[in-house]
C-alpha positions as CSV (number, residue, x, y, z in Angstrom):
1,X,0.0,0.0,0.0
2,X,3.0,2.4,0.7
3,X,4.2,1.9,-2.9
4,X,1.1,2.6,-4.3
5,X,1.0,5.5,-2.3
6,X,4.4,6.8,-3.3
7,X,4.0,6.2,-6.9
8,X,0.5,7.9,-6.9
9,X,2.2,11.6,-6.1
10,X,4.1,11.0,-9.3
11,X,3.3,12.2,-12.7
12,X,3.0,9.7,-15.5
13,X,4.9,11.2,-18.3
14,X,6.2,9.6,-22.0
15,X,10.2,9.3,-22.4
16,X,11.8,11.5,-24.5
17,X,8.5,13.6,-25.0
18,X,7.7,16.8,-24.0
19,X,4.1,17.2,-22.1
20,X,2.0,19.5,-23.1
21,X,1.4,20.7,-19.2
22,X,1.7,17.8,-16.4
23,X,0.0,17.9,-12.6
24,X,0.5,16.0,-9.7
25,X,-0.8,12.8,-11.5
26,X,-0.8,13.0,-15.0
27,X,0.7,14.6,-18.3
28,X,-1.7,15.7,-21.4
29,X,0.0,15.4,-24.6
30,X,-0.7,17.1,-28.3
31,X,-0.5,14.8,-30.9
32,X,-2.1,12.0,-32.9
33,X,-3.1,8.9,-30.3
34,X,-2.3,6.8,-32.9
35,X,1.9,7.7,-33.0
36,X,2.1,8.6,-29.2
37,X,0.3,5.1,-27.7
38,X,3.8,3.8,-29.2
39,X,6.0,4.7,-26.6
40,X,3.8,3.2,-23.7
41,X,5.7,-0.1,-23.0
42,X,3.5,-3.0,-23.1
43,X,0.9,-3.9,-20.1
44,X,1.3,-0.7,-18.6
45,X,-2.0,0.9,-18.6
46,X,-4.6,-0.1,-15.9
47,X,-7.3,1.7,-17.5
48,X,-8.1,3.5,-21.0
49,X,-11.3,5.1,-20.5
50,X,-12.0,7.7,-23.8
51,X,-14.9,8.6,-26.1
52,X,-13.7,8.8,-30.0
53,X,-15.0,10.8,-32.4
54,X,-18.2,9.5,-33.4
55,X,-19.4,8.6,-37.1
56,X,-21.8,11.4,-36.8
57,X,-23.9,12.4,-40.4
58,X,-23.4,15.9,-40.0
59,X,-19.3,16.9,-39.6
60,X,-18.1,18.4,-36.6
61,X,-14.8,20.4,-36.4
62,X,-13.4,18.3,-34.3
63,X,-13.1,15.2,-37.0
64,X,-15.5,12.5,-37.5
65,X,-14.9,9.4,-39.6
66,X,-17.9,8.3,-42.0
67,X,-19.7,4.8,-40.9
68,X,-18.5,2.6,-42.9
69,X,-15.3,3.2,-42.9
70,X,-14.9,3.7,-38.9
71,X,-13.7,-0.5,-37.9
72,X,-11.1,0.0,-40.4
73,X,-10.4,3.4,-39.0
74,X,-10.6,2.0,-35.4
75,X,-8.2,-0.8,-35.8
76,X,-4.6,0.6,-35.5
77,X,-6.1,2.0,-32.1
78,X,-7.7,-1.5,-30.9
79,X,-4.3,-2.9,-31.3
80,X,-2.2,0.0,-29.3
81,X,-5.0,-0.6,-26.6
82,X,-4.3,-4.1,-26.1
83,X,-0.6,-3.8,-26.4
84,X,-0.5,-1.4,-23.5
85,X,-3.4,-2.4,-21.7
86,X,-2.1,-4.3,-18.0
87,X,-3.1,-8.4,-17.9
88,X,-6.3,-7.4,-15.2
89,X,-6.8,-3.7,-16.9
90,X,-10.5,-2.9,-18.5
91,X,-11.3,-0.7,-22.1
92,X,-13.9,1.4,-21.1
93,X,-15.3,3.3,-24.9
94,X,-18.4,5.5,-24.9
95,X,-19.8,5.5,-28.0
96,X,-22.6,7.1,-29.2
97,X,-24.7,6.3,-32.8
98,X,-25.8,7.8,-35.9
99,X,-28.5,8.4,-38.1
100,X,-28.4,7.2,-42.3
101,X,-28.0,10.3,-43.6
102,X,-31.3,11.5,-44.8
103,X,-32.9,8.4,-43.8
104,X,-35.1,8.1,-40.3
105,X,-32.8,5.2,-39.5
106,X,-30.2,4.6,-37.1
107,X,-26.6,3.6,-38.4
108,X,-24.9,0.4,-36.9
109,X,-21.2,1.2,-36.7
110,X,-21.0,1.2,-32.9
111,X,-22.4,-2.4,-32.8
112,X,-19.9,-2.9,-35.6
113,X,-17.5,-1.5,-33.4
114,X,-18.6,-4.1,-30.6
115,X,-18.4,-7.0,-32.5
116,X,-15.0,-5.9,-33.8
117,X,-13.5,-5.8,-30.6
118,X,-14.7,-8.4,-29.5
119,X,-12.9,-10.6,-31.5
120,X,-9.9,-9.1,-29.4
121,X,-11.2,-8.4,-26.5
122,X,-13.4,-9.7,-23.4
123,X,-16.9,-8.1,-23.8
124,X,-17.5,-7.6,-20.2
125,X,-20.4,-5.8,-19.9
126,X,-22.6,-3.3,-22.0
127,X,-23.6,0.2,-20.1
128,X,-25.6,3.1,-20.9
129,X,-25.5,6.7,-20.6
130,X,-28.9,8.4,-20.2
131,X,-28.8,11.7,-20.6
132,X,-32.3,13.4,-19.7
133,X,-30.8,16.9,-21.5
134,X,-30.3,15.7,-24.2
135,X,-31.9,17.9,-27.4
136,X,-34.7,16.5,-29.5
137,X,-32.9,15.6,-32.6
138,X,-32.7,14.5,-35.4
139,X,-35.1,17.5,-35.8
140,X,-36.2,16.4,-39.1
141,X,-37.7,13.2,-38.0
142,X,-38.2,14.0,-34.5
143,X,-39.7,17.1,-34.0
144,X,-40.9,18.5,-37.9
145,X,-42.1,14.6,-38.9
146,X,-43.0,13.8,-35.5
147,X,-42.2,10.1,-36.7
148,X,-39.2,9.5,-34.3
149,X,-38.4,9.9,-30.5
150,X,-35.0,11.7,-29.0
151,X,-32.4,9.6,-28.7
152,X,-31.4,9.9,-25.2
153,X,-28.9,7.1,-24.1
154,X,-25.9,6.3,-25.9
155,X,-23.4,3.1,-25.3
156,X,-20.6,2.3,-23.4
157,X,-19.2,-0.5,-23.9
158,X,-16.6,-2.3,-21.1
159,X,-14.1,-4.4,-22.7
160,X,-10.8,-6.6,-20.8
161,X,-8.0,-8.8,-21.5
162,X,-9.1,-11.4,-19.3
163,X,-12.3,-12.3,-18.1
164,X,-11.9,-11.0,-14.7
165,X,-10.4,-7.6,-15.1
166,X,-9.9,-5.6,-11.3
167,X,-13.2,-4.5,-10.6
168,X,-14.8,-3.8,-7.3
169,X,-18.8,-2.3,-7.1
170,X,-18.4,-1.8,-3.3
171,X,-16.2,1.4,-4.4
172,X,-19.2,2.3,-6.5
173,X,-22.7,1.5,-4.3
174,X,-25.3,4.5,-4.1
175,X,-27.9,5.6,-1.2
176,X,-30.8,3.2,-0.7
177,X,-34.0,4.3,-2.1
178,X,-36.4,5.3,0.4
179,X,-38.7,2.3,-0.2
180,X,-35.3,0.2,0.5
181,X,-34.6,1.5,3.6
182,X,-38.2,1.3,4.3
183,X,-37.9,-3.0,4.2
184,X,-34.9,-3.0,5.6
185,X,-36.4,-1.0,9.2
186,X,-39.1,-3.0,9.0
187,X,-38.0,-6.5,7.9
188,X,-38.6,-8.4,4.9
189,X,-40.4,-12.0,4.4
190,X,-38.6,-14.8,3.0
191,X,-40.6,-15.6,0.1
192,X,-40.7,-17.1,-3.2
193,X,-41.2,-13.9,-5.7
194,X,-43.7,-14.2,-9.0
195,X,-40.5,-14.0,-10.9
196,X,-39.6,-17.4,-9.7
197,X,-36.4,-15.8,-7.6
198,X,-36.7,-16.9,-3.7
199,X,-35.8,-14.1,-2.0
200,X,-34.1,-14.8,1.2
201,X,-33.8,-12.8,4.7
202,X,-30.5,-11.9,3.5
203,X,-32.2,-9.6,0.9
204,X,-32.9,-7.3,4.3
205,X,-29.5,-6.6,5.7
206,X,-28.1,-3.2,5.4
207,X,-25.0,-3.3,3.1
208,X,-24.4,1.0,3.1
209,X,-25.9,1.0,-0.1
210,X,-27.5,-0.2,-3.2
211,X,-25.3,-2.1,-6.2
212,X,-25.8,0.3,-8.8
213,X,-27.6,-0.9,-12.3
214,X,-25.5,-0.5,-16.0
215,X,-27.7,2.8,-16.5
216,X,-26.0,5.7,-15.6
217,X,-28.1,8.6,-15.9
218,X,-26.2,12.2,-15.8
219,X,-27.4,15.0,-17.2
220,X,-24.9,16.5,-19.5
221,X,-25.9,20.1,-18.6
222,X,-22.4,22.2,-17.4
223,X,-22.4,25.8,-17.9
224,X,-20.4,27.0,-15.3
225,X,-17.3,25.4,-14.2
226,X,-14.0,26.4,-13.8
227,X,-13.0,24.6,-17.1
228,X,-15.8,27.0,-19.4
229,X,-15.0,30.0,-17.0
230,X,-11.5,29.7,-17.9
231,X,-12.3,28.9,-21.6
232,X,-14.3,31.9,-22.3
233,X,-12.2,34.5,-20.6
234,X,-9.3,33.2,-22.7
235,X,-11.0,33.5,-25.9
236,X,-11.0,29.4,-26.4
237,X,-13.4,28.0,-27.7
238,X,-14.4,25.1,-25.6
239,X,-14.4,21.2,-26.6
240,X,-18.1,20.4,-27.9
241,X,-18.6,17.2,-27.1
242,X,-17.7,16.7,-23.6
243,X,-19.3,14.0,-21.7
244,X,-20.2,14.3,-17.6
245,X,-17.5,14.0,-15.1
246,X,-19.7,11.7,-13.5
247,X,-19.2,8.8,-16.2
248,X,-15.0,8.8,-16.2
249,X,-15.6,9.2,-11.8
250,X,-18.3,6.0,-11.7
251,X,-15.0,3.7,-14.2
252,X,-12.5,5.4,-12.4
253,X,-13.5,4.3,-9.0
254,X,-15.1,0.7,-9.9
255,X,-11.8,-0.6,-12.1
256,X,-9.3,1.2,-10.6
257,X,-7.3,1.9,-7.5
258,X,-5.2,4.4,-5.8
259,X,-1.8,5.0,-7.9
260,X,-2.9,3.5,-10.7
261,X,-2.5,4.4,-14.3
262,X,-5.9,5.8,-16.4
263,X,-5.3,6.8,-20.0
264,X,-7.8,8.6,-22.5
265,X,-6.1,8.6,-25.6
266,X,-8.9,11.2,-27.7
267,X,-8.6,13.3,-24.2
268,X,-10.9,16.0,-25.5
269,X,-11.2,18.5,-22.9
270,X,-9.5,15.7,-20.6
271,X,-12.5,15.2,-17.7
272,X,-11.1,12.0,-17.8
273,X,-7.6,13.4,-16.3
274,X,-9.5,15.6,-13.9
275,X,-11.4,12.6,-12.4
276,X,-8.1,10.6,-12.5
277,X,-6.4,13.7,-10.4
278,X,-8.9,13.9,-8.1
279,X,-9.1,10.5,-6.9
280,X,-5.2,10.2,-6.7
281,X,-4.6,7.9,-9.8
282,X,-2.1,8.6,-12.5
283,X,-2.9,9.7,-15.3
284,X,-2.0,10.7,-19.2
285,X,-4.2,12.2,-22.2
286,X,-3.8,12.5,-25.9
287,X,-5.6,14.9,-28.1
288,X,-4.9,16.1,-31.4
289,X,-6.2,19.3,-31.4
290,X,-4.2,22.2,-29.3
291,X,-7.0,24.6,-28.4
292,X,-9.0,21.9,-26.7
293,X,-5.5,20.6,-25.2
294,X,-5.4,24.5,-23.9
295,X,-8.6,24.6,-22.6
296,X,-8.5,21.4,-20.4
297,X,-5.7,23.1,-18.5
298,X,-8.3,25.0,-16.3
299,X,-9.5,22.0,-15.2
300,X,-6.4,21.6,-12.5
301,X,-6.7,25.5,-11.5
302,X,-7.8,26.0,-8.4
């Protein structure tokens, strides 16, 4: 525990590369993912946690690949990941899906995606972000047609070398509802459900919380953090598609531990190396674009 400890209040840096700013923790780096996840050495990541462009319809400025051509885009990065990624480390990729352009129809590269990978990888488990923000759109079929509903949740899809990566949900469990805490004050019947499950009297015991479900519902609604403070008063213009902190918190915690290494490789604004910092594991972010790389620096202001 002391080691971990020790190495923890050590930044993770590249050899022979300049950062592009480093913190207690971690190092952010500008370049292409794809050229700097070469000088990791091999099974040293505990964690790559990142959200890649997506094969969006519409371009964004930040650089989207088209659908069809995204697997073949995807797999130099698939094999960097698993060259670096530790024996018991987990692949954690949010990725969110399209529409057929002009066509009220969804696109299937990210199940593409999932199948690719897992031809590599362990599928572990499938997740999903809920975000109750989110805007109506497409607006052409959703809210001028009226012949489609907002799409709300996207995927995230947990991926491993093995098929028991570290993973603990203890560091993870949430408040009891109020209905919960209701049966557990007042006891609970051992019982066979309507399900078919027998529920037992250990069903009752007060644990300090509930084992949360693979919906993760965070509402992607920021406006005034330190990170868009510090982005508009410099004239930057601030990474659009950011997720929540709470999703890179909720892998952080669950797959990792103290002193540990966490990687995002498309860093984005790097939320992931904020999360990373706060809970005292070390971390390292690529991103191609410098403005962004800028920007995420006002995350470790105080």
């Amino acid at each position: 525990m002391e080691k971990s400890i020790k190495e923890a209040k050590e930044s993770w840096k590249l050899p022979e590369i300049e950062p592009f700013y480093s913190t207690n923790f971690g190092s952010a780096y500008l370049g292409d993912a794809a050229e700097l996840l070469r000088f990791l050495a091999p099974e040293s990541v505990d964690l790559i946690i990142t959200s890649p462009p997506f094969a969006l319809t519409r371009k964004k400025e930040y650089g989207n690949v088209e659908a069809d051509e995204y697997v073949h885009w995807f797999e130099p990065f698939a094999h960097e990941f698993w060259r670096v990624l530790a024996p018991t480390g987990s692949l954690i990729i949010h990725i969110g899906g399209s529409w057929v352009k002009g066509k009220p129809k969804k696109a299937l590269y990210n199940f593409e995606l999932l199948i690719y990978l897992s031809r590599k990888f362990t599928f572990v488990q499938d997740f999903y972000w809920h975000n109750p923000a989110k805007l109506p759109t497409p607006a052409e079929w959703v809210t001028v047609r009226r012949i489609r509903v907002k799409d709300a949740v996207d995927p995230i899809w947990w991926f491993a070398k093995d098929t028991h990566p570290k993973a603990d949900n203890w560091q993870i469990i949430k408040p009891y509802s109020d209905s919960m805490i209701e049966l557990i004050n007042k006891g609970y019947k051992a019982k066979l459900r309507p399900s078919g499950h027998q529920i037992s009297t250990k069903f009752q015991r007060d644990r300090g919380g509930a084992i949360p479900s693979n919906l993760l519902v965070f509402a992607n609604t920021d406006s005034n953090s330190r990170y868009l403070k510090g982005c508009h008063k410099s004239g930057l213009k601030p990474n659009p598609a950011r997720y929540p902190s709470g999703i890179p918190e909720f892998f952080i915690k669950f797959l990792t531990n103290e002193g540990d290494k966490v990687l995002d490789p498309f860093g984005g604004s790097n939320v992931t190396g904020e999360m990373a910092e706060k809970f005292r594991r070390r971390w390292m972010c690529f991103e191609i674009n410098e403005e962004y790389l800028k920007g995420s620096r006002f995350r470790f202001l105080d």
